[in-house]
ROSE-4610 file (N, C-alpha, C; in Angstrom, 1 decimal, always signed):
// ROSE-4610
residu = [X/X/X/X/X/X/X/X/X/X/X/X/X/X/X/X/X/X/X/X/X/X/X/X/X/X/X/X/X/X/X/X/X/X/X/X/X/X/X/X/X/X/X/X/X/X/X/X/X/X/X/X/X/X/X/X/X/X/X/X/X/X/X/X/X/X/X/X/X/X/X/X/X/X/X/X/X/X/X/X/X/X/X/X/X/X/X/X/X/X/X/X/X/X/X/X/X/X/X/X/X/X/X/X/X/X/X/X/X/X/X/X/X/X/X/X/X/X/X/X/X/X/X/X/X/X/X/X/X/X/X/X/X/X/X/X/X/X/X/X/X/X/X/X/X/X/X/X/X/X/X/X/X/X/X/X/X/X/X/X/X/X/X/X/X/X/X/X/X/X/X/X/X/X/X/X/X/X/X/X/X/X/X/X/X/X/X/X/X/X/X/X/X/X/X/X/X/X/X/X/X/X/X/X/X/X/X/X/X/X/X/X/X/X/X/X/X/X/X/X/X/X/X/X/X/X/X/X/X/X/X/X/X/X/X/X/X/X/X/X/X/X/X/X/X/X/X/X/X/X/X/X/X/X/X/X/X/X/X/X/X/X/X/X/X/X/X/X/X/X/X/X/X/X/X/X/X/X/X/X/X/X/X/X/X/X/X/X/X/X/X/X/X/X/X/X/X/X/X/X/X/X/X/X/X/X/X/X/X/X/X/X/X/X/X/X/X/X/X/X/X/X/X/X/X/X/X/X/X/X/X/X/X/X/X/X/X/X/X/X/X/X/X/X/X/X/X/X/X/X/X/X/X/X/X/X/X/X/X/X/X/X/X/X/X/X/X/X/X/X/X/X/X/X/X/X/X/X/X/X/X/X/X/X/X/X/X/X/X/X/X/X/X/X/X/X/X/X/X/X/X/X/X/X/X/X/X/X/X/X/X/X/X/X/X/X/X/X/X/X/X/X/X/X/X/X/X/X/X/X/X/X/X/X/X/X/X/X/X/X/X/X/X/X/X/X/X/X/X/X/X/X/X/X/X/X/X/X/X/X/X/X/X/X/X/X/X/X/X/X/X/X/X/X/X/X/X/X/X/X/X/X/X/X/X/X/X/X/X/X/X/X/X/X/X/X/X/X/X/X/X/X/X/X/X/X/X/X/X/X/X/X/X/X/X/X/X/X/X/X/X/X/X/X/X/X/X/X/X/X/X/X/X/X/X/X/X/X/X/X/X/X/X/X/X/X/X/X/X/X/X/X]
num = [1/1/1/2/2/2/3/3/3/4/4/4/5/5/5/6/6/6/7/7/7/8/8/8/9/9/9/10/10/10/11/11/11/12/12/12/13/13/13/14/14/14/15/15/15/16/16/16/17/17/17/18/18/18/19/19/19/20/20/20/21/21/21/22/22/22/23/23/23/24/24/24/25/25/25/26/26/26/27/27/27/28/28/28/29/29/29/30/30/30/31/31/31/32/32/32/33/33/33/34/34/34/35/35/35/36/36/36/37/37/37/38/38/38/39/39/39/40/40/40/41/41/41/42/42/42/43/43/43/44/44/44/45/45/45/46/46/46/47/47/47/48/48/48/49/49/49/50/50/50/51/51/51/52/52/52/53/53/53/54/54/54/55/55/55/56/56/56/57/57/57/58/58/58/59/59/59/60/60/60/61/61/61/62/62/62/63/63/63/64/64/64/65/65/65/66/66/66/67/67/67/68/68/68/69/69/69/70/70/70/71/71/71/72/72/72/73/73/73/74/74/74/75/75/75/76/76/76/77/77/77/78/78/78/79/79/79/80/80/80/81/81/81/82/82/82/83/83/83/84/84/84/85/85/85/86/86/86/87/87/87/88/88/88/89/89/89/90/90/90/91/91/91/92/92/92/93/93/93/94/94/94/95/95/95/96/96/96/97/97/97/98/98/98/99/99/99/100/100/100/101/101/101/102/102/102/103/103/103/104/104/104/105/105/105/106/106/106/107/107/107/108/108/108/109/109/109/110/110/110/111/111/111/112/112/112/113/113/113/114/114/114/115/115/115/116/116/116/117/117/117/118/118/118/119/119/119/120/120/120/121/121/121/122/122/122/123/123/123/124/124/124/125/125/125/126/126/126/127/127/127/128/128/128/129/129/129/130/130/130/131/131/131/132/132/132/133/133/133/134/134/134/135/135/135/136/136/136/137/137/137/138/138/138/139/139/139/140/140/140/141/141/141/142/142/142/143/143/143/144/144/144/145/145/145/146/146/146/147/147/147/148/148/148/149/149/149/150/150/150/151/151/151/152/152/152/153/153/153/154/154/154/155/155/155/156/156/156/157/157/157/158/158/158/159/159/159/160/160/160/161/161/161/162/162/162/163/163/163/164/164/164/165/165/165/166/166/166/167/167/167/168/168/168/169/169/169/170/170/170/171/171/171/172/172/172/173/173/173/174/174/174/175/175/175/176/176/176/177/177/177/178/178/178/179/179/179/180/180/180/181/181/181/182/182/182/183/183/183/184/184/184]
x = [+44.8/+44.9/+45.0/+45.8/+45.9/+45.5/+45.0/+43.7/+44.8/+44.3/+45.4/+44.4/+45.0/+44.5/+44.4/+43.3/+42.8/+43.7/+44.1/+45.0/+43.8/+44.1/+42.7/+42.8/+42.1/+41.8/+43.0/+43.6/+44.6/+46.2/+46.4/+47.7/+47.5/+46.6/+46.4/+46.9/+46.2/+46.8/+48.2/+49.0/+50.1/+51.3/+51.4/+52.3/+52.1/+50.4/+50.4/+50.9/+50.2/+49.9/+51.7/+52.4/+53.8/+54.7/+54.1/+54.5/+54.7/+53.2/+52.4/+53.2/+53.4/+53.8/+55.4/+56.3/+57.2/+57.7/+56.5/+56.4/+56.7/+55.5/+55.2/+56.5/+56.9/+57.9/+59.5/+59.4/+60.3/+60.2/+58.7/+58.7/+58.3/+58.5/+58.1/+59.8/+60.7/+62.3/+63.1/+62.3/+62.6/+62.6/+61.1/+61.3/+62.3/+63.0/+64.1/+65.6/+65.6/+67.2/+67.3/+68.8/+68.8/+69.6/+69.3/+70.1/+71.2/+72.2/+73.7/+74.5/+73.8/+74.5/+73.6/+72.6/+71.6/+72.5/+72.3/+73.2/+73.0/+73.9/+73.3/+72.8/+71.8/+71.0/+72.0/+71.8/+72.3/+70.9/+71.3/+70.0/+69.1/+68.3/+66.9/+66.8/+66.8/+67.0/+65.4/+65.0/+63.6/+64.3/+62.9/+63.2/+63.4/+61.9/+61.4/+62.4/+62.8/+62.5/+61.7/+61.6/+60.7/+61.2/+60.9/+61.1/+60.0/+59.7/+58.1/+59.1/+58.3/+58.9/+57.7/+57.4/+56.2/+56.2/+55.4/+55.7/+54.9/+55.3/+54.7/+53.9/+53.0/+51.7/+52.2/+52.3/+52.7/+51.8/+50.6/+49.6/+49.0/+48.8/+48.3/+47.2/+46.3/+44.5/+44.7/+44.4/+44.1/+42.9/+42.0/+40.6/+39.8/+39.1/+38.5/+36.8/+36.3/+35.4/+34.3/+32.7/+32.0/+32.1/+32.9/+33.1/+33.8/+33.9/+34.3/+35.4/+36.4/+37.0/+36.0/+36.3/+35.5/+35.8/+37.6/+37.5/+36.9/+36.6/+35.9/+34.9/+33.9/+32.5/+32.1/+33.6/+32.7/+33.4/+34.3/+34.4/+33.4/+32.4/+31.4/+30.0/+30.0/+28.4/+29.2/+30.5/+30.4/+30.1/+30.4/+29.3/+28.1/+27.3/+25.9/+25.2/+25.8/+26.1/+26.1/+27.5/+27.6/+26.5/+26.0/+24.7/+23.1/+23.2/+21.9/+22.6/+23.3/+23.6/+23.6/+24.0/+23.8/+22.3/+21.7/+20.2/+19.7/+20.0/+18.9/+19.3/+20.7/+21.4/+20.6/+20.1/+19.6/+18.0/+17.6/+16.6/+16.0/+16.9/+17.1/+17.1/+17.8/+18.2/+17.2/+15.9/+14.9/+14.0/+13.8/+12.6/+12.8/+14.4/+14.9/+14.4/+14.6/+14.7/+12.8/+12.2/+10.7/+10.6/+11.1/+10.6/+10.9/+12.0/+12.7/+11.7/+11.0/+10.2/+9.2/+8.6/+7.1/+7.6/+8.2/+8.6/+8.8/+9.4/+9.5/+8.3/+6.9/+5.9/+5.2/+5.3/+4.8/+4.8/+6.4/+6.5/+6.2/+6.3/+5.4/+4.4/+3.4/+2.1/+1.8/+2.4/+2.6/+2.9/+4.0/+4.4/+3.2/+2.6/+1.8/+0.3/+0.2/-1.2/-1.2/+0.7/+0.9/+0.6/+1.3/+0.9/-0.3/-1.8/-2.5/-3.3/-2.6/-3.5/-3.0/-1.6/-1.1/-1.8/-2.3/-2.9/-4.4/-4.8/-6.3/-6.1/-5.4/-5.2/-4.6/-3.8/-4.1/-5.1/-5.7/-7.5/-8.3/-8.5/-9.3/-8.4/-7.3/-7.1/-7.2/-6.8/-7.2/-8.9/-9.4/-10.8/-11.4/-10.4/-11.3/-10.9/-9.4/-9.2/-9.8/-10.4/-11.7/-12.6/-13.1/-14.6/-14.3/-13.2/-13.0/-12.4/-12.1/-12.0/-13.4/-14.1/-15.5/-16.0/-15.9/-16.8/-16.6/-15.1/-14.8/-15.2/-15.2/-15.7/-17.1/-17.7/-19.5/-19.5/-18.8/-18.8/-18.1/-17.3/-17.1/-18.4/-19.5/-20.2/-21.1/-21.2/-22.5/-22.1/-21.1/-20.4/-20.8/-20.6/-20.8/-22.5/-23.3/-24.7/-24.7/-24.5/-25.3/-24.3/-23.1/-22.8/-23.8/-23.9/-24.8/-26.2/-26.7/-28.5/-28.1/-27.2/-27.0/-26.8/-26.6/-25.8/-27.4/-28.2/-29.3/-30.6/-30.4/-31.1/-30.9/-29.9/-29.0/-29.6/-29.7/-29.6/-31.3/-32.3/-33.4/-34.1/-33.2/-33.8/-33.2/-32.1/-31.7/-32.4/-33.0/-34.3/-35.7/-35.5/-37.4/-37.1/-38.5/-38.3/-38.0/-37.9/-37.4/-38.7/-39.1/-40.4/-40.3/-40.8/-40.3/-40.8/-40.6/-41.4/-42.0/-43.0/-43.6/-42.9/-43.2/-42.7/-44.1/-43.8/-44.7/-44.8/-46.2/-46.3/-46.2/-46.1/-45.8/-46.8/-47.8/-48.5/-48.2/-48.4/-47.8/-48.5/-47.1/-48.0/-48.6/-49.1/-49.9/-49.5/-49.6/-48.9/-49.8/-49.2/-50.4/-50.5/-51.9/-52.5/-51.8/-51.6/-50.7/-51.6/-50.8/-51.9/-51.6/-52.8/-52.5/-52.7/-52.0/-51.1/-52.5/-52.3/-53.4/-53.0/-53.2/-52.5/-53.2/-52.2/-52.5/-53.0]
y = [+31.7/+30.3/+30.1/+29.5/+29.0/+27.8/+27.7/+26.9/+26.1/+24.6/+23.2/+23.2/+23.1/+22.6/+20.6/+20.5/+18.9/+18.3/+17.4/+16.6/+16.2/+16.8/+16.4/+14.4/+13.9/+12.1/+11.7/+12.7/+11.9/+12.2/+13.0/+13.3/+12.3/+12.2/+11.3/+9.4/+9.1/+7.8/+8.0/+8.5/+9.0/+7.4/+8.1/+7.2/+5.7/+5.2/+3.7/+3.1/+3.8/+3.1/+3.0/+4.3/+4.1/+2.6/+2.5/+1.7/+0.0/-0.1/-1.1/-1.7/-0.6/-0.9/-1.3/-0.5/-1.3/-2.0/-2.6/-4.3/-4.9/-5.0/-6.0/-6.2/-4.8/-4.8/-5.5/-5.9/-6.5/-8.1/-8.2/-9.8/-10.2/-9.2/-10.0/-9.9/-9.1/-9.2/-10.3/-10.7/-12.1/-13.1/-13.4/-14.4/-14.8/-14.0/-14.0/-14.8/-14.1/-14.0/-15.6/-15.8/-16.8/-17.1/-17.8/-18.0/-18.5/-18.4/-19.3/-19.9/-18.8/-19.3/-20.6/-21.0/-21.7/-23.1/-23.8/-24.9/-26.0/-26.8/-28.4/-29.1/-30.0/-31.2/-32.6/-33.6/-34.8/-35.2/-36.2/-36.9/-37.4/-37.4/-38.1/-39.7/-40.3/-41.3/-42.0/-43.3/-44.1/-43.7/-43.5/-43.5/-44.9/-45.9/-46.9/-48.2/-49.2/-50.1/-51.1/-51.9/-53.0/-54.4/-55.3/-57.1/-57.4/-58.0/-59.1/-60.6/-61.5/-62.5/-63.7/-65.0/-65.4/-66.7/-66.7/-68.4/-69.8/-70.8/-71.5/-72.5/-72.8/-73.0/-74.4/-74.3/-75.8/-76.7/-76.4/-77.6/-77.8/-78.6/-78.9/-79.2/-79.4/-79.7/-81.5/-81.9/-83.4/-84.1/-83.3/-84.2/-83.0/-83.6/-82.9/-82.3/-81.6/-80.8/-80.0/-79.7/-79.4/-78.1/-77.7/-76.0/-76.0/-75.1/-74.5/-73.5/-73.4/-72.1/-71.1/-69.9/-69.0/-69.1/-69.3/-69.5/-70.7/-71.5/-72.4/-72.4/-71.7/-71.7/-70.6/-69.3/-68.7/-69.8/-70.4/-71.3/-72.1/-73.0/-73.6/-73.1/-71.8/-71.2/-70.4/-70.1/-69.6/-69.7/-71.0/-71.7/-71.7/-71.9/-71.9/-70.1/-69.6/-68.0/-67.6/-68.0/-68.2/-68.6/-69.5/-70.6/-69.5/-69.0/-68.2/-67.0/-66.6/-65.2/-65.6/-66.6/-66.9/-67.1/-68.1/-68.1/-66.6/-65.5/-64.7/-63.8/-63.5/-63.0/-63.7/-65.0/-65.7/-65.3/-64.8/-64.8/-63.2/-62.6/-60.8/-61.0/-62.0/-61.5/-62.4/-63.6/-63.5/-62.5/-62.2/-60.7/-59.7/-59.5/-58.5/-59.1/-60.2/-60.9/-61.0/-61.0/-60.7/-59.9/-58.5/-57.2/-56.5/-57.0/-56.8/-57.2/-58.5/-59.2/-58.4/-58.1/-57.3/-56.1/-55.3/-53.6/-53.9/-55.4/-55.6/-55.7/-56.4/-56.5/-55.4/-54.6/-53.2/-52.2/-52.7/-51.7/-52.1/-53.4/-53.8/-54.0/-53.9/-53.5/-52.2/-51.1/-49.6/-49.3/-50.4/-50.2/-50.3/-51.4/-51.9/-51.5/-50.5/-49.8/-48.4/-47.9/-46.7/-47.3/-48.1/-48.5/-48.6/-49.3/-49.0/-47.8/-47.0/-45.6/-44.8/-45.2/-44.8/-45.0/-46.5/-46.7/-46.6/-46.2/-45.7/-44.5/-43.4/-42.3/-42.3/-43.5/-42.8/-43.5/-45.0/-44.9/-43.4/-42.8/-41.4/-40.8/-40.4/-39.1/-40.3/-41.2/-41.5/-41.3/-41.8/-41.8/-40.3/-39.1/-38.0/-37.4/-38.1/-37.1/-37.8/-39.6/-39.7/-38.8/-38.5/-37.6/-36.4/-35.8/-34.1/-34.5/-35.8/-36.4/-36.2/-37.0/-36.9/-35.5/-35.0/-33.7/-32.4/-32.9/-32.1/-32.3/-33.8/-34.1/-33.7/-33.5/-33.1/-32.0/-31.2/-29.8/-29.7/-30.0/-29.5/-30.3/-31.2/-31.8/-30.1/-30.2/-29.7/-28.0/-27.4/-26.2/-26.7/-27.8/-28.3/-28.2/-28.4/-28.7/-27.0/-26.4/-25.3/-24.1/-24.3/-24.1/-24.2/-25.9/-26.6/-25.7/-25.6/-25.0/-23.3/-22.7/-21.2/-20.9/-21.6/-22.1/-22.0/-22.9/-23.5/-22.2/-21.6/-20.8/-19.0/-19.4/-18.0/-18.2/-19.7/-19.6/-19.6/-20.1/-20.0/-18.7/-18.2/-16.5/-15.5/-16.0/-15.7/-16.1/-17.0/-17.6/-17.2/-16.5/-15.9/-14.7/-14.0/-12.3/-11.5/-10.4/-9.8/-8.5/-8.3/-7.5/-6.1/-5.3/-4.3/-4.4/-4.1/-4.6/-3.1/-3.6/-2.0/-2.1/-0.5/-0.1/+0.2/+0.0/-0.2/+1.4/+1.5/+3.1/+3.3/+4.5/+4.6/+5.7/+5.3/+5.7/+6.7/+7.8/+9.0/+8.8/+8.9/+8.5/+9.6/+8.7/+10.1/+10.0/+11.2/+11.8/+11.9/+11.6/+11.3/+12.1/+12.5/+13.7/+14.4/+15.7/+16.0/+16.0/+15.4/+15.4/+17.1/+17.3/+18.2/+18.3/+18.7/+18.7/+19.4/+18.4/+19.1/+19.6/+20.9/+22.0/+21.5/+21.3/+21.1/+22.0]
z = [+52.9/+52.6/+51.1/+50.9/+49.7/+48.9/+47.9/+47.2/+46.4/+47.1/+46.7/+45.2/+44.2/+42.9/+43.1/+42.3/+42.6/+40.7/+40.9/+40.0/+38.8/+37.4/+36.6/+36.3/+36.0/+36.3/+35.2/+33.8/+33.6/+34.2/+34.9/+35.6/+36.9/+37.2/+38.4/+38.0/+36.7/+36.2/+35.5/+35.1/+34.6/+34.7/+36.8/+36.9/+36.9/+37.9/+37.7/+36.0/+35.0/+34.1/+33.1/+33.5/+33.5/+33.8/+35.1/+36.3/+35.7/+35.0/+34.5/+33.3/+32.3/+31.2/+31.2/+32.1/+32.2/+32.8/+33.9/+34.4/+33.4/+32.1/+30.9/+30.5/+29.8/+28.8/+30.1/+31.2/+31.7/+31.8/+31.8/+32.5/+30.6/+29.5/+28.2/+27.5/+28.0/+27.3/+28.8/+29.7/+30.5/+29.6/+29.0/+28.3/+27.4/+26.8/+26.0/+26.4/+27.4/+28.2/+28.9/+28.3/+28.9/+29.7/+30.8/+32.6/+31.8/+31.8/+31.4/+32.6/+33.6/+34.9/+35.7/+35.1/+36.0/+36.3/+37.5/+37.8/+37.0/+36.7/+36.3/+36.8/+37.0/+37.7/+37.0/+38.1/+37.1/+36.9/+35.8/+35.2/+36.3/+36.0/+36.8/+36.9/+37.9/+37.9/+39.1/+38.5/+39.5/+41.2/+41.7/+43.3/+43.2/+43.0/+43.4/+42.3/+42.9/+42.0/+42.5/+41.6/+41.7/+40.8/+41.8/+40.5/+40.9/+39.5/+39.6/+40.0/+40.6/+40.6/+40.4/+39.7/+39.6/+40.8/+41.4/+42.4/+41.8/+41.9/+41.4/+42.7/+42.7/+43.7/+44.1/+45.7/+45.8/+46.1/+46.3/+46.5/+44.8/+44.5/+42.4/+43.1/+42.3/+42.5/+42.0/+42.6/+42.2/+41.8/+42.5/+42.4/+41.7/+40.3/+39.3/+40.2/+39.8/+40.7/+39.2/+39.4/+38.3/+38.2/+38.6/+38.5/+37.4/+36.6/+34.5/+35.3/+34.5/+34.7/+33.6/+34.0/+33.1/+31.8/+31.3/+29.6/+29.0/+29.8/+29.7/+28.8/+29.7/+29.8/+28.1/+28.3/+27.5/+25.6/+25.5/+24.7/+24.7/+25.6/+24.9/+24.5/+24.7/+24.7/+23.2/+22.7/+21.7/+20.7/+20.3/+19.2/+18.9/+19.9/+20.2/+19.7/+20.0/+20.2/+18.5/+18.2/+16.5/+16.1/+16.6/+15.6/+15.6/+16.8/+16.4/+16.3/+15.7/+15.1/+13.7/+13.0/+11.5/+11.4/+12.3/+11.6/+12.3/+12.5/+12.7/+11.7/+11.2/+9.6/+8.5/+8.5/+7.4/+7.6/+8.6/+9.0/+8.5/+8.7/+8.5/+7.0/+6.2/+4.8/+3.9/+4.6/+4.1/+4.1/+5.2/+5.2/+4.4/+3.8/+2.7/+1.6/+0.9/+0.1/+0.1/+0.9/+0.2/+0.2/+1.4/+1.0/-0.4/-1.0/-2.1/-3.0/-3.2/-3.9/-4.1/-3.2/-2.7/-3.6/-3.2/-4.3/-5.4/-6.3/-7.4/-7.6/-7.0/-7.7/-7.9/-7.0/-7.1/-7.6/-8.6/-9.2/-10.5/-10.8/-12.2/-12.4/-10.9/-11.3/-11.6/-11.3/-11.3/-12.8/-13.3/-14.5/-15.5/-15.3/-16.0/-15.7/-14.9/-14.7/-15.9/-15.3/-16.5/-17.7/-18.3/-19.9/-20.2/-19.5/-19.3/-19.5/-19.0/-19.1/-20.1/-20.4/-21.8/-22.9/-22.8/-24.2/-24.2/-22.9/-23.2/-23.1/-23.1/-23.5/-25.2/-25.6/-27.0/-28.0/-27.2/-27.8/-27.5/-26.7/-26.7/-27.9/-27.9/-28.6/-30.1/-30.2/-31.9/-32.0/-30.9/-30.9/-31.4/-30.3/-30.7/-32.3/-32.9/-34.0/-34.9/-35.0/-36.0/-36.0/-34.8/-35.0/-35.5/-35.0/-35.7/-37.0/-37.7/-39.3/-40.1/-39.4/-39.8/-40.0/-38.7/-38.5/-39.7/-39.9/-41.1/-42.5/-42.5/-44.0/-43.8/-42.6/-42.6/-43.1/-42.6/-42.5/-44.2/-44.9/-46.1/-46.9/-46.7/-47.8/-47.4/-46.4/-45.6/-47.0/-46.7/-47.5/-48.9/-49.7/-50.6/-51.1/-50.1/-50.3/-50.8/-49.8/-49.3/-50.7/-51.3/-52.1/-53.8/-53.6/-54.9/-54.7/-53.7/-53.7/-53.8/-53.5/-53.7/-55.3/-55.8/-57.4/-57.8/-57.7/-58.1/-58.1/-57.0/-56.8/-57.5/-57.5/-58.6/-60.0/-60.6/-61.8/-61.6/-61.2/-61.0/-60.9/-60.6/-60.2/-61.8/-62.8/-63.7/-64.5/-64.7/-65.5/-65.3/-64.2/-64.1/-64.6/-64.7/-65.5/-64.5/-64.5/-63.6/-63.7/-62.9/-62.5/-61.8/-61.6/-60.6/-59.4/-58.3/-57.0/-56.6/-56.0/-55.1/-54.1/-54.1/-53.3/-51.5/-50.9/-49.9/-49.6/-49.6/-49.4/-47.5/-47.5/-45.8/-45.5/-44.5/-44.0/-42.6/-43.0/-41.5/-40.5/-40.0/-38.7/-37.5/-36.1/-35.4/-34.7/-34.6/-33.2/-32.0/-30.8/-29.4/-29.1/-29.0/-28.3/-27.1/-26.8/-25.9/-24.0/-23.3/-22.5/-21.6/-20.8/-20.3/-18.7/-17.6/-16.0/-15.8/-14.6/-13.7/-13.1/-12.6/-11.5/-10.0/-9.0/-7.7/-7.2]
């Protein structure tokens, strides 16, 4: 017997995809080509026609009745309509007209709280650079005193005699008895 060999997976797609590609490449050089032979149509012309024709009504209305036609109705309510659409616009553009008011106040009380704190922030700082004015004029008299009495005392001490001082004798000292361990 002889042993059929099995087709490996790409000899097997070979031909479809042959097949495939020169479908494309036929229905894509179609789009090109153009029918020369295709027949003529005549123009296109309406199936349907049609006439409007208008009739004019042979009974008239004679006797007046309380029924409005609708343009009627909405012509007398328009006005009315207008009239509270302005006052509720006039109404909208007072509420602005204070809210507007209101934020103007607020903000020149705002303004005027800052200035406020401006100028009692620079009462403090003039306030504090008097004291550190002062503090300094204390402080250089104070250098001044203590200058004048070191002066005073210099020359006081150049005006006394000058003596020899003892000398403080130093007594030796003792030494602490050594103690001695008691054996456990």
């Amino acid at each position: 017997m002889r042993q059929q060999r099995e087709p490996s997976p790409s000899e097997s797609l070979f031909w479809p995809v042959l097949w495939a590609v020169a479908l494309h490449v036929l229905m894509f050089a179609m789009l090109f080509v153009s029918f020369a032979f295709a027949p003529d149509l005549p123009p296109a012309r309406p199936i349907v026609q049609a006439t409007l024709y208008q009739l004019k009504s042979q009974s008239q209305a004679t006797t007046q009745t309380n029924q409005k036609i609708a343009g009627e109705t909405k012509k007398t309510t328009a006005p009315i309509y207008e009239t509270e659409q302005l006052e509720q616009k006039k109404a909208e553009q007072e509420k602005l007209a204070v809210a507007a008011k209101a934020a103007e106040q607020k903000k020149a009380e705002e303004a005027r709280k800052a200035d406020a704190a401006k100028k009692a922030d620079a009462a403090k700082k003039s306030d504090a650079e008097k004291k550190a004015a002062e503090q300094k004029k204390l402080a250089a008299i104070a250098k001044k005193k203590a200058a004048d009495e070191a002066a005073k005392k210099k020359v006081a001490e150049d005006a006394m005699p000058k003596t020899p001082r003892r000398k403080r004798q130093q007594t030796p000292r003792r030494k602490p008895p050594k103690r001695r361990r008691k054996k456990p």
